[in-house]
C-alpha positions as CSV (number, residue, x, y, z in Angstrom):
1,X,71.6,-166.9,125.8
2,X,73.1,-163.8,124.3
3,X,72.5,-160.5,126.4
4,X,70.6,-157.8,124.2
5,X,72.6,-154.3,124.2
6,X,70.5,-152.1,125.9
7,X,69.8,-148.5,124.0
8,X,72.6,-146.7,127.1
9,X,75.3,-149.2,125.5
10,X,74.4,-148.6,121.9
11,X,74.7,-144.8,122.6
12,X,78.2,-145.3,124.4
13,X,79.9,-147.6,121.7
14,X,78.0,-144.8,119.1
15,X,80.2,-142.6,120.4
16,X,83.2,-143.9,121.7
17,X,84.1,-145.8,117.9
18,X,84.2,-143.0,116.4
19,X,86.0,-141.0,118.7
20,X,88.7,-144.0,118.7
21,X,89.0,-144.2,114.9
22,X,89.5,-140.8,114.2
23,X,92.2,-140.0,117.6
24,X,94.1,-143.2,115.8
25,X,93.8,-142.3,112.2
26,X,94.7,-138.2,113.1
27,X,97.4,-139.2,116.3
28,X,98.1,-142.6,116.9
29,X,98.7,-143.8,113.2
30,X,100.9,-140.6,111.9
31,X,103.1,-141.2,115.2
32,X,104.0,-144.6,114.1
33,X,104.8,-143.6,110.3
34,X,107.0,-141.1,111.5
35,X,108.8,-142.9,113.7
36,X,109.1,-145.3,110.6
37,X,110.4,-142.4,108.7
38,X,112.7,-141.6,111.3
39,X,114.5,-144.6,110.5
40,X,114.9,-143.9,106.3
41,X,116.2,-141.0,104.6
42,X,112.9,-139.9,103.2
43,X,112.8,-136.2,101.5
44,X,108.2,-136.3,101.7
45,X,108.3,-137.5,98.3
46,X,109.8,-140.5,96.1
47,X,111.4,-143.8,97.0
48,X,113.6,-144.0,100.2
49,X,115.8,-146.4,102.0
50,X,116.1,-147.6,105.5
51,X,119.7,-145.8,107.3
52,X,119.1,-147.4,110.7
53,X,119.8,-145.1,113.3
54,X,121.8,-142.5,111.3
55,X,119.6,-139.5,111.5
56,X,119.5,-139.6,115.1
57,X,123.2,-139.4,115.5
58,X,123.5,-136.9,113.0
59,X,121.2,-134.9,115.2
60,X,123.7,-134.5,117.9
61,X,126.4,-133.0,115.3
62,X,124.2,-130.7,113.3
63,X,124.6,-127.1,114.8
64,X,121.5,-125.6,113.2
65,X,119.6,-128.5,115.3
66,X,121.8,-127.3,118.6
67,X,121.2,-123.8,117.7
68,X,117.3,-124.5,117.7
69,X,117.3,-126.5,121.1
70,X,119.3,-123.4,122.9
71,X,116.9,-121.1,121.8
72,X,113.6,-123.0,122.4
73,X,114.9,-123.7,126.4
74,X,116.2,-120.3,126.9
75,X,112.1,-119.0,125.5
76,X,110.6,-121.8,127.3
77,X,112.1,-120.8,130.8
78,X,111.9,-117.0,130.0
79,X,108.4,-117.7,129.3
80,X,107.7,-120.4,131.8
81,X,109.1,-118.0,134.8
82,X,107.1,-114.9,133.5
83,X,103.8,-116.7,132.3
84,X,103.5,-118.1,136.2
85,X,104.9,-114.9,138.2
86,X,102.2,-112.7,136.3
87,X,99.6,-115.2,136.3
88,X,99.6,-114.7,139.8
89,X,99.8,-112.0,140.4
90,X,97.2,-111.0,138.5
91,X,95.3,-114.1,139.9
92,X,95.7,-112.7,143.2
93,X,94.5,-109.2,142.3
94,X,91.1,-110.8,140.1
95,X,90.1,-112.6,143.2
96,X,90.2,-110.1,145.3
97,X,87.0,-107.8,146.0
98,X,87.3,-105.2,143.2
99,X,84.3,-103.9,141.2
100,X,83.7,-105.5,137.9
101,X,86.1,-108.3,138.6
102,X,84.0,-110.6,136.7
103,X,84.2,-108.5,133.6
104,X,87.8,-108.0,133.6
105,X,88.5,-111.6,133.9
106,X,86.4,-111.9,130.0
107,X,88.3,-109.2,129.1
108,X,91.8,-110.5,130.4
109,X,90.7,-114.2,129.0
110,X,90.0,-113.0,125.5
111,X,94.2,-113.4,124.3
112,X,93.6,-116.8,124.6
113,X,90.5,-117.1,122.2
114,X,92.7,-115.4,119.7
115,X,94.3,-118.0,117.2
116,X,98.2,-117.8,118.2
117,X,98.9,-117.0,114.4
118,X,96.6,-114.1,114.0
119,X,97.9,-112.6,117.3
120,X,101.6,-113.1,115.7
121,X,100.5,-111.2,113.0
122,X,99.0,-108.3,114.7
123,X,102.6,-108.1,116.9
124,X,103.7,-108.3,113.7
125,X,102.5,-105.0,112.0
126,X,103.0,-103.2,115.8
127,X,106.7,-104.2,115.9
128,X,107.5,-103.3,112.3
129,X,105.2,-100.0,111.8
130,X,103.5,-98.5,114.9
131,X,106.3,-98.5,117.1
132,X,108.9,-97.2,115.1
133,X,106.8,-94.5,113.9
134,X,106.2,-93.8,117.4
135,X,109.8,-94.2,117.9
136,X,110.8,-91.9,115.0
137,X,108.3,-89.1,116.5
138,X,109.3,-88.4,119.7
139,X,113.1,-89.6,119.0
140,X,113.4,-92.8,121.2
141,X,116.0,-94.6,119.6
142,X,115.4,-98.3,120.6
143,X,112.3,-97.9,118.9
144,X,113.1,-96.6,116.0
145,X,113.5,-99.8,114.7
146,X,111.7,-103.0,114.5
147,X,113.2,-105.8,117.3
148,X,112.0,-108.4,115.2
149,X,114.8,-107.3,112.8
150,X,117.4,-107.5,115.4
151,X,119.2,-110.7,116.0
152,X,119.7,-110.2,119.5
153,X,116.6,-109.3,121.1
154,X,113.8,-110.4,118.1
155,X,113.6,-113.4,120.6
156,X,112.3,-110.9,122.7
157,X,109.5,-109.9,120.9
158,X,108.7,-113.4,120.0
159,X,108.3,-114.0,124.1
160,X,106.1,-111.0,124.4
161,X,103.8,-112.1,122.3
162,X,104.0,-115.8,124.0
163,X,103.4,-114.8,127.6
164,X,100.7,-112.4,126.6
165,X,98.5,-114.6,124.8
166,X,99.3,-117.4,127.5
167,X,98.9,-115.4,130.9
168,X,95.2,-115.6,130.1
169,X,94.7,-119.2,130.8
170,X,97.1,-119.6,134.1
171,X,95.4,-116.8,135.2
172,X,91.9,-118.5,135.0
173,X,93.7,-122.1,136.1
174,X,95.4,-119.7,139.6
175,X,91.8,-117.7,140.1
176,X,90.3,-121.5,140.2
177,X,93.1,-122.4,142.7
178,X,92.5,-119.6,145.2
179,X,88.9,-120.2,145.4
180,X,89.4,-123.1,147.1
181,X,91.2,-121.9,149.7
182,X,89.0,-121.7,152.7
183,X,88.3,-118.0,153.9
184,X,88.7,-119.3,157.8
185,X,92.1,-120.0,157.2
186,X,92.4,-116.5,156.4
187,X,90.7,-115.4,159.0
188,X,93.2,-117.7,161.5
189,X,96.2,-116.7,159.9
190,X,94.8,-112.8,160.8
191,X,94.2,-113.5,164.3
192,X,97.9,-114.4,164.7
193,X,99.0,-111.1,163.2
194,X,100.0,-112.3,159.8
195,X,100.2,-109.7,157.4
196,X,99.3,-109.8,153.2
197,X,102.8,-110.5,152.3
198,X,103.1,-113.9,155.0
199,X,99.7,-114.8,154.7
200,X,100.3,-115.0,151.0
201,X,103.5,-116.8,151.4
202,X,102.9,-119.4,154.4
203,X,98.7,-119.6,153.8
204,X,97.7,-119.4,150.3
205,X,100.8,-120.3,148.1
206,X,101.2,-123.8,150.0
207,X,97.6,-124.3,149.8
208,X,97.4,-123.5,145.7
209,X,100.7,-125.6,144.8
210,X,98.8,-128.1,143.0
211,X,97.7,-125.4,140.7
212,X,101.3,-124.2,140.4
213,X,102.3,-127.8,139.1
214,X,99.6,-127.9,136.5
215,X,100.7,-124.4,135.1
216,X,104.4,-124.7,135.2
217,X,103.8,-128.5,133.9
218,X,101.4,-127.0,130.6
219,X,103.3,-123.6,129.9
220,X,106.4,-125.5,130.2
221,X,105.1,-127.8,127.0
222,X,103.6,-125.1,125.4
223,X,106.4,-122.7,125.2
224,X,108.9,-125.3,124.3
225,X,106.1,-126.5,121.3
226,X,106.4,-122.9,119.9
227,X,105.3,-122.3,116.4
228,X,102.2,-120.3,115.7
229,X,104.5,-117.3,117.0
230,X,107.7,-117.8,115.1
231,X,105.4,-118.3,112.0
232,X,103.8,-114.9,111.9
233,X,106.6,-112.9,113.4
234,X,110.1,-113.9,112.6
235,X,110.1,-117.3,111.0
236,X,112.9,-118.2,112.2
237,X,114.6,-115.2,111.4
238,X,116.9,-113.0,111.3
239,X,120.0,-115.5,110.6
240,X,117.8,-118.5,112.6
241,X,118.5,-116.5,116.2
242,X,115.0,-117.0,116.5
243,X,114.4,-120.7,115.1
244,X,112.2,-122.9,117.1
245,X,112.6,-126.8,116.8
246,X,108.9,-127.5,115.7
247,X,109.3,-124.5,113.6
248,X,112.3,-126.5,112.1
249,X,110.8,-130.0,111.9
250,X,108.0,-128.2,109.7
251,X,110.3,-126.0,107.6
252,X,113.0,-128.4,106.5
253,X,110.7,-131.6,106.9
254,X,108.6,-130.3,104.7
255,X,110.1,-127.7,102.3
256,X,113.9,-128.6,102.8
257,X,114.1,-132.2,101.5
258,X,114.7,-133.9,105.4
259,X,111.9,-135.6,106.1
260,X,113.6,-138.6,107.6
261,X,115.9,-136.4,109.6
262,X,113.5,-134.1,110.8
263,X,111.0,-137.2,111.6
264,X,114.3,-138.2,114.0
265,X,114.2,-134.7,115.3
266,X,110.7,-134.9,116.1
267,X,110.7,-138.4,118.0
268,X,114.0,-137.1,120.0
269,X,111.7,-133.6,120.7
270,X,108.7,-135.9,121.9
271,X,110.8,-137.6,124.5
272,X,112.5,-134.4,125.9
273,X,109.2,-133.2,126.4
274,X,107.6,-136.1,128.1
275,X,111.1,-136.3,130.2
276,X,111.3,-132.5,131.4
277,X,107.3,-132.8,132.0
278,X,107.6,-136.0,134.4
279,X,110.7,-134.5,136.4
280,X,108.5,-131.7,136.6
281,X,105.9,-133.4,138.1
282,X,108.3,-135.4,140.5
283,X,109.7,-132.7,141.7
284,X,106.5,-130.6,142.3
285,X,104.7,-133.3,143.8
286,X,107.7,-133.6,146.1
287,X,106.8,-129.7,147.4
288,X,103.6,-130.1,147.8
289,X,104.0,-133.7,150.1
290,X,107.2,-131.0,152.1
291,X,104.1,-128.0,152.1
C-alpha cells in the first residue's frame, strides 16, 4: 500500500522544486550553453559553426587576454594581502573592550551593504573632481590629477575602492573567529609572561587560522571576479592597464562580436578559479593540522 505524504514532506518538496528549477534554469543550464558556445565561433547573434577547440588555443596567443590575466592576479594578491592584514587588524581592535564597539562594527559593516557599482561611482566623482580640486588648492601635485586617468597607478584606485568595500565582511568573518577563542587561554598565556605581541602571534592567530582560510579562500575569488569596480571607474581604461578578465568576457562577448571566444575565456577563468581556490585550501588546511 502506497505511503501518504505527510503535510512536513509536502512542505519540503514545496520548497526544494522550486528552488532546484530556478538554480538550474539561472546557473546550471547557462553553464552548459556556454560551454557549448565555447566550442563555435558564435558572435551572440546569427548562425554559427562548431571550430572545435580553436578558441581555447587562441586564448593563449591573444595579448589583450594575457594583458587582462596579469592585471586581474597582480589586484587579486594586492587586494587579497591588504583585505586580510586590515581585516585584522581592525578585527583585533573591534573585539577588544572599547566603548561603542557594537556601533562601530554597523558603522564599519555598512561598505558592504553598498551595491559594488554605486560605490564605484561615488570613487568615481572623488577621484575625478574632489581631489584634484583639493589638489589644485593647496598645490599637491599628485593630486592634481585624477589616478584613474593615469595608466600606471588607475589600478590603484581601482584596489582602493576594492579593499574598502570588502574589509567590511572579513572583518565581521575575523571578529566571529576571535570570539571563539577561550578567554582562559589568555589568561594562561599571561601567567607565563607573554606579552600582546606573542600572545597574538603563538595564542590567538593559530587558534583563528580556520577563519584566515575562509577569508583568504573568498577575497581571493572575489578580487580575481572583479567587475562592478572596473565598470563604474575605469572600464577598463586608460589603454586596457586596468582591464579585468570578467570585465572582458562581458565587453567583447557581448558588444565585440566574440561570444564563442569569450565563452572559452570564461570556462578557462572558471577552472583557474576553482584550481587557485583548492590549492588554497590544501595548503591552509596543511597550517592549521602544523598549528
Amino acid at each position: 500500500m502506497k505511503k501518504k505524504m505527510s503535510n512536513r514532506d509536502k512542505t519540503f518538496w514545496a520548497v526544494v522544486i522550486p528552488v532546484v528549477v530556478l538554480f538550474f534554469a539561472f546557473n546550471t543550464l547557462p553553464m552548459i550553453k556556454g560551454v557549448i558556445y565555447s566550442f563555435t565561433n558564435y558572435k551572440g547573434y546569427g548562425s554559427y559553426d562548431y571550430v572545435g577547440l580553436r578558441n581555447y588555443t587562441d586564448l593563449f596567443t591573444d595579448a589583450r587576454v594575457g594583458k587582462s590575466y596579469l592585471f586581474t592576479f597582480k589586484y587579486a594578491i594586492a587586494g587579497t594581502v591588504l583585505v586580510n592584514v586590515l581585516s585584522l587588524v581592525m578585527a583585533v581592535a573591534l573585539n577588544s573592550n572599547i566603548r561603542g564597539k557594537s556601533a562601530l562594527r554597523g558603522i564599519y559593516f555598512v561598505p558592504n551593504i553598498l551595491g559594488g557599482l554605486v560605490i564605484g561611482y561615488i570613487f568615481s566623482f572623488i577621484f575625478t573632481y574632489i581631489l584634484p580640486a583639493v589638489g589644485n588648492t593647496f598645490n599637491i601635485g599628485f593630486l592634481q590629477n585624477s589616478i584613474l586617468a593615469s595608466e600606471k597607478y588607475a589600478w590603484i584606485g581601482v584596489l582602493i575602492v576594492g579593499v574598502w568595500q570588502a574589509v567590511a565582511m572579513n572583518t565581521i568573518i575575523y571578529i566571529s573567529g576571535l570570539q571563539t577563542v577561550p578567554e582562559d587561554v589568555y589568561e594562561a598565556s599571561m601567567l607565563d609572561g607573554a606579552g600582546k605581541w606573542k600572545q597574538f602571534w603563538k595564542v590567538t592567530f593559530p587558534l583563528v587560522m580556520p577563519f584566515v582560510t575562509i577569508n583568504l579562500v573568498l577575497s581571493t575569488k572575489n578580487f580575481l571576479m572583479v567587475f562592478d569596480q572596473i565598470m563604474s571607474l575605469t572600464k577598463g581604461g586608460p589603454a586596457q592597464s586596468t582591464e579585468s578578465i570578467s570585465y572582458l568576457i562581458y565587453r567583447n562577448g557581448m558588444d565585440g562580436g566574440q561570444f564563442g571566444f569569450q565563452s572559452a575565456n570564461a570556462v578557462i577563468f572558471f577552472v583557474v578559479i576553482v584550481a587557485i581556490s583548492l590549492f588554497q585550501m590544501g595548503v591552509m588546511n596543511k597550517k592549521e593540522e602544523q598549528l
